[in-house]
N, C-alpha and C positions, 0 to 999 in steps of 0.2 A: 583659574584666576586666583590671584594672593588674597590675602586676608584684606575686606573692607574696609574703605578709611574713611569713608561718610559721602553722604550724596550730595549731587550738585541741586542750588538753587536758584533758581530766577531772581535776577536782580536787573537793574537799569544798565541797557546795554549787555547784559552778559545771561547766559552764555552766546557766544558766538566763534568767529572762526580763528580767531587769535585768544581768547581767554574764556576761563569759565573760575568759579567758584563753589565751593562745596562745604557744607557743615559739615564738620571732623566727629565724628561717633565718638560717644562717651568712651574712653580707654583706649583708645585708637592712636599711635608713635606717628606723630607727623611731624614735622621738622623743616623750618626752608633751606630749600634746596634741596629737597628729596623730589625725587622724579616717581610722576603716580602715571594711571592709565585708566583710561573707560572704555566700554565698547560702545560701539556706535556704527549701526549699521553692519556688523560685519567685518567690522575695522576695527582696528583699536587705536584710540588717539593718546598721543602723549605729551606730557608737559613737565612743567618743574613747578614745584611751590614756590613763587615768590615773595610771596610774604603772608602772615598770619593775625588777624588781629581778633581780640576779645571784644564781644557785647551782650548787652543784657537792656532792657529796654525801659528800665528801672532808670537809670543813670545818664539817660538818651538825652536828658535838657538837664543844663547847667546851672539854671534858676532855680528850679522845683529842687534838684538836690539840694542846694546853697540852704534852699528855707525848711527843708525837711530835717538838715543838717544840726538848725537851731534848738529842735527838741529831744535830739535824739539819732542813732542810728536808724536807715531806712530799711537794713535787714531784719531791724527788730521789729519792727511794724507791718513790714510785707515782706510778701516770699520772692524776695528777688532773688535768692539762689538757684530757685527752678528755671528763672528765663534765662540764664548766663548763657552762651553760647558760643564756641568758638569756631570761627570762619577760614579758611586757607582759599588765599587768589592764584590760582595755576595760569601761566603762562602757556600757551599751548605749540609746541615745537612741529609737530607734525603724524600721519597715520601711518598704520601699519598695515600690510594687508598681503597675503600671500606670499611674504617671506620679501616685499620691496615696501620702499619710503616716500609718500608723498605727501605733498603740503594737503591742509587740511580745507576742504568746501564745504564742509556740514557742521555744523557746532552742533556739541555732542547737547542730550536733551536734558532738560530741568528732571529731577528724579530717578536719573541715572547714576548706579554705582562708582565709586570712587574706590581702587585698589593700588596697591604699592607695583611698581613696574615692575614687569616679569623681568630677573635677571638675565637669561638669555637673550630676550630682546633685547632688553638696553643696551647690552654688551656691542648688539649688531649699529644698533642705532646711535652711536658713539663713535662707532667704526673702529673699534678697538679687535687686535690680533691675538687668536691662542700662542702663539709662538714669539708677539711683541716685546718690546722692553717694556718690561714690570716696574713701575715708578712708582706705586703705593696702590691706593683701592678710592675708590669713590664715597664721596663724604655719605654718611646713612644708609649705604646699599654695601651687600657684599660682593660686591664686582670688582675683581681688580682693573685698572686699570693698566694695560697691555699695549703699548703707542707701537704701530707699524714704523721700523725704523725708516723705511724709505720715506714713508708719510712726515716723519720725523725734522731727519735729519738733510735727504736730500734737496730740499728747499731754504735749508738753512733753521739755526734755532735760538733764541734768543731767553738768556734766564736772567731776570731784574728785581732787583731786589733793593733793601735796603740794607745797612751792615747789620751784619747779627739774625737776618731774616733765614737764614739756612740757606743760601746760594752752593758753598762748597760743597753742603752736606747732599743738595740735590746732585749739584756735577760726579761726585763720588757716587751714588747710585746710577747715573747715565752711564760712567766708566763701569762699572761694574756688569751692568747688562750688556754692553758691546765684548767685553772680557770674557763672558760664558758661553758665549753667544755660536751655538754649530755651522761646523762648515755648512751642511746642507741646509741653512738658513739663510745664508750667507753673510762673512765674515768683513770688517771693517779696517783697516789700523788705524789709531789713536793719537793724535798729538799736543801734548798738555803746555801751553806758556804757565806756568805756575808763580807766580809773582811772588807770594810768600811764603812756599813750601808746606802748603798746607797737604800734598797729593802725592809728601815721599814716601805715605804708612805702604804704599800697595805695592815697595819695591821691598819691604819688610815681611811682608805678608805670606803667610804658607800658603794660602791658595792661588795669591794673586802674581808672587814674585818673580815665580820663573816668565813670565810675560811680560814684565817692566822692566825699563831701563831707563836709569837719571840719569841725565848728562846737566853738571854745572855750569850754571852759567859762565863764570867763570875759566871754562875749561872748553869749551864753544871755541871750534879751531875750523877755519874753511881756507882752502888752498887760494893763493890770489889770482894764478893763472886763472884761477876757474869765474873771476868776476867780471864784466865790460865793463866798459868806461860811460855808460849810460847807467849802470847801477851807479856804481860810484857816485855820478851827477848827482845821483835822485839821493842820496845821503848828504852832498853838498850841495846843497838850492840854491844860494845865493852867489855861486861864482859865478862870472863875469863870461862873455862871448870870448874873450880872448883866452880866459883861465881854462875852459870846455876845452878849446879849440891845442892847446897846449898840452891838457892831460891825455887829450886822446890821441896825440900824435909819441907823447912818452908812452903811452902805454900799447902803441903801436911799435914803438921801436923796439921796446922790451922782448916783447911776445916774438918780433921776429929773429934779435939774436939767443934766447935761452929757451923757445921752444918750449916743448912737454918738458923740462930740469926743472919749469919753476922758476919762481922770485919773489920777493917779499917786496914790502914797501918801501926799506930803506934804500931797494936799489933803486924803485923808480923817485925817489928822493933824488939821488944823486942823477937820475938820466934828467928831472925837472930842471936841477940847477944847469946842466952840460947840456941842455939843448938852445940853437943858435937861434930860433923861429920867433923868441919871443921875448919882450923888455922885461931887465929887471926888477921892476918892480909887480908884474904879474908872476913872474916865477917865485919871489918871497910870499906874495899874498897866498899862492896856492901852495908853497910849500906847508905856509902856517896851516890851513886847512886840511891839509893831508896829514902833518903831524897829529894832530889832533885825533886823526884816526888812527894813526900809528899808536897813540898812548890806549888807546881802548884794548888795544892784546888781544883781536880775534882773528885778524890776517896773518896766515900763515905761506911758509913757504910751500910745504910736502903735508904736512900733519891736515887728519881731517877729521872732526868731530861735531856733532853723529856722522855716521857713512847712512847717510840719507838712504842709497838704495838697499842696502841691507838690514837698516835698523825699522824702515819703513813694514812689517811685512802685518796680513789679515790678523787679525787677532790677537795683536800682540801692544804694548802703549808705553811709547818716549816721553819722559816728562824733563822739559825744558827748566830747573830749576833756575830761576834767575834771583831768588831772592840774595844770593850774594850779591846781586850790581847793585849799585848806586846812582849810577848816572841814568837819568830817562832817556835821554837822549841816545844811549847805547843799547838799550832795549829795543826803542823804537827802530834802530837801527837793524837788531838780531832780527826782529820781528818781520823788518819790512825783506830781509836777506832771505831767512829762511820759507817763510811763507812762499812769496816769487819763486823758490827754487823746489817746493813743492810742488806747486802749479805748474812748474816747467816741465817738472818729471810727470807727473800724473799724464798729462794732453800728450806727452810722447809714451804715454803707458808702461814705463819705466820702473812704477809704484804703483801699488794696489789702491782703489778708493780711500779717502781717508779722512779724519772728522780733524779739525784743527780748532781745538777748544781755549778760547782766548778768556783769560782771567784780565778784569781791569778795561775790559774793552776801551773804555773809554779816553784808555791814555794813548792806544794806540790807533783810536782812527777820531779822532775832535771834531765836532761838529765845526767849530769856529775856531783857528787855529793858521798861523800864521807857516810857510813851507817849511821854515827850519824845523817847527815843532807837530809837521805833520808827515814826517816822513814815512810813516810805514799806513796812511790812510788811503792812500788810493791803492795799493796791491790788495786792502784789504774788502774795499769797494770790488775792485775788479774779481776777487774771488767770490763777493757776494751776487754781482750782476751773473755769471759765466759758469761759475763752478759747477753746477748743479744740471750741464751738460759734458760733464768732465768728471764726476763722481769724486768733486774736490766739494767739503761740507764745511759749516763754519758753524761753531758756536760760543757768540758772543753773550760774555756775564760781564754784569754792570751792575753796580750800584749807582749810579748819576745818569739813567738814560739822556734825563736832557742834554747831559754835554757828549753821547755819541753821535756819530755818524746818523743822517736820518737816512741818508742813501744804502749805509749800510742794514741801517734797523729796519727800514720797511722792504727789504728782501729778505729779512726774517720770516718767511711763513709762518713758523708756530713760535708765540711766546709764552714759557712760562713766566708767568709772574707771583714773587712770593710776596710780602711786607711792604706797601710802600708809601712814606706818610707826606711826602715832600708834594705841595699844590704844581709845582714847576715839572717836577718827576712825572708827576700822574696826569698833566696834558700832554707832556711829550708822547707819553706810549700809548696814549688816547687817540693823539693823530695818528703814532705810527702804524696803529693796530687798525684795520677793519671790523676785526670780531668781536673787539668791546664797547658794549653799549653801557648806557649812564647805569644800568642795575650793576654791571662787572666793575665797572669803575667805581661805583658807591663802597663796594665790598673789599676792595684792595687795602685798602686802610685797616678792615677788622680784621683780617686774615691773623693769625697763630702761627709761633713759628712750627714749620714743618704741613704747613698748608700752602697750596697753591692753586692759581688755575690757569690751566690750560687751554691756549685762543689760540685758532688759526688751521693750521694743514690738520696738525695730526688728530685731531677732534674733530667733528662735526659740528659739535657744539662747544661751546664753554663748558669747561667742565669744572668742578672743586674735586682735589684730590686730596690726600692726605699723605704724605709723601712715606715710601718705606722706610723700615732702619738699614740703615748700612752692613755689609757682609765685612767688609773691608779693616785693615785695621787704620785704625785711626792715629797719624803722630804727624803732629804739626809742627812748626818751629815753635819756639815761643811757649813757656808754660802759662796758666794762667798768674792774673796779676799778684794776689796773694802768695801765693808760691813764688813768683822771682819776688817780693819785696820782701819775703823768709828769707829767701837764699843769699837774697845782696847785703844784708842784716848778718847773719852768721858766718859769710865770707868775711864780711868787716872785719865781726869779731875774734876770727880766727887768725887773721892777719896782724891785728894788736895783740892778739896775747904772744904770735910767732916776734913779733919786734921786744915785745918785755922781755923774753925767754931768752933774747940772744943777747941784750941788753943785762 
């Protein structure tokens, strides 16, 4: 057994089968949230520190100090430094016994030893993997923290934060552990929406690079042959019964004189206006509509980018750069495109399992959000409800839980959660979550950046982590704020002395 941290004491109510208490031994590293252990009976039960406080029996009533106070210090007159003593209340999680985990029926006894959790055990009793994804180590223990990827990820996972709490820096280490990750492990592929190019450094990267591949947003090319006209719909919400009924008869006539050659939009542009079936002024309204996808540049006729089936492949990760778009609305678009056509390939096994890691979640599935501005939330619902018999994964990162999806957030089994100060924020993932109780939620607030914890599948318990340093290299768009207001300063001024000079 590890080094003693003080014995438990009889107090009102406690010890019992849920809690116990224990005077911390003079010089003895106790810490809340350290996980300690006792035996009892044969067993060893275990718990967490939840909290710690100081007393001395000197200071017990507030009046007596008050008036003792009026002539003087009470250390100077009595020896209250001998009675100090400091208490830790353990929450008690459960026994241990023959290498299995059960709830606890005996509350361990007054005068029983108190020792730091065997790391081995705990290891087990966390339900953490040798072979796991490595996310940092356990706050006050040296146990790393090892998350079973299936426990992980096939249930789906959710990282929420607030800005600047370390969100990217965690998803960069999740990418990283799937990246290393042995065939005889088994292997993932990766799929990154990358909002503002914070996840180009790992296409740069010597160890990481030959496995990435950025495709721009930008540069985002899908053949049209290859879309129905019930996609289409679900891009355009608000067209009319007749407008439906129109596009889908153009885009039946299309397909059956051009065949696998292909076609772009301008043609069924011109088959909308030449077809006889329908009043003009339906065929201008869904022209308008349809232009409007034409100005977006990702319908193409032949060109395809990514080639889905080959860029998809185990251990390897596409990062969807979109921070060149500007419009939301074309995002949501790519999002609800490319997702759908993941899922389609995956259930025809066409692509390997694969994690589709959504940066910004929030924008692209809105709790309260009207069709046109929800266009890519229900593929992404449905990939939350279904995936995870499909070996299609989802991880959504947010900063504004409250405005995601709760349909999608509470098929989130495991959330990480880092930083998060917002009253609004911290009920939402309070409902959304099972596993946080009002001590987890207290704590969300204090958290440090590069701290988190861990609720749901892939834990047992709640856990505090301390998240790893990154392998990866790090280049984001954007330099910091100092640095561009240097650079836009000295570009200034280089450009007035180039106009004096030529002057």
């Amino acid at each position: 057994m590890d080094k003693q941290l003080g014995t438990i004491v009889a107090l009102e109510g406690s010890p019992s089968t849920s809690d116990f208490s224990f005077v911390i031994k003079p010089g003895a590293d106790v810490k809340k949230g350290q996980y300690v252990q006792v035996e009892n009976e044969k067993e060893l039960v275990f718990g967490f520190v939840a909290e710690i406080v100081r007393a001395n029996r000197y200071f017990e009533q507030a009046e007596s100090v008050a008036e003792y106070e009026k002539f003087g210090r009470i250390a100077d007159a009595f020896p209250s430094d001998g009675w100090e003593y400091v208490l830790a209340q353990v929450r008690i999680l459960g026994n241990h016994r023959d290498g299995r985990f059960t709830r606890t029926f005996t509350p361990p006894c007054p005068g029983a030893a108190v020792s730091n959790a065997n790391d081995d055990v705990l290891r087990r009793f966390l339900g953490f993997e040798e072979n796991g994804l490595h996310m940092g180590a356990i706050q006050h223990h040296d146990v790393a923290a090892k998350l079973s990827m299936t426990r992980l990820l096939q249930k789906h996972v959710a990282i929420l934060a607030m800005s600047g709490a370390g969100k990217s820096h965690l998803a960069s280490v999740l990418l990283e552990e799937l990246l290393e990750r042995k065939k005889e492990h088994g292997r993932i592929a990766v799929v990154v929406v990358d909002i503002h190019g914070e996840y180009g450094g790992f296409a740069h990267d010597d160890k990481y690079g030959h496995l990435t591949k950025v495709v721009e947003g930008t540069e985002i090319a899908v053949p049209f042959r290859k879309i129905p006209p019930e996609l289409v719909e679900e891009w355009l919400p608000n067209l009319s019964g007749p407008q439906r009924e129109l596009l889908r008869h153009a885009m039946h006539e299309l397909r059956k004189s051009r065949g696998k050659d292909g076609y772009s939009l301008k043609e069924l542009l011109v088959g909308v206006d030449a077809a006889q079936v329908a009043k003009e002024d339906t065929k201008k309204t869904l022209a308008r509509a349809l232009n409007e996808l034409r100005r977006y540049r990702f319908l193409s006729q032949g060109k395809e980018n990514p080639k889905l089936i080959s860029d998809i492949q185990p251990g390897k990760l596409l990062i969807l750069d979109f921070s060149t778009i500007d419009s939301l609305r074309k995002k949501q678009i790519l999002v609800a495109l490319l997702a759908r056509r993941l899922f389609s390939l995956r259930k025809k096994g066409r692509i390997p399992p694969f994690l589709l890691l959504l940066e910004e979640a929030h924008n692209f599935a809105r709790e309260k959000a009207e069709a046109h501005e929800a266009i890519s939330r229900s593929v992404i619902e449905t990939i939350a409800r279904e995936g995870r018999k499909f070996g299609a994964s989802l991880c959504l990162i947010s900063q504004r839980p409250v405005n995601l999806s709760t349909t999608a957030l509470s098929q989130c089994n495991t959330h990480i959660i880092l930083r998060v100060t917002n009253p609004n924020d911290l009920d939402h993932i309070q409902m959304s979550s099972e596993g946080i109780d009002a001590r987890v939620a207290k704590s969300i607030t204090g958290l440090k950046v590069g701290e988190a914890i861990i609720v749901g599948e892939a834990a047992n318990y709640p856990v505090f982590v301390s998240i790893r340093d990154r392998k990866s290299l790090k280049r984001e768009r954007g330099a910091p704020l100092h640095q561009q207001a240097m650079e836009y300063e000295a570009a200034k001024e280089r450009k007035e002395e180039q106009v004096e000079a030529f002057l």
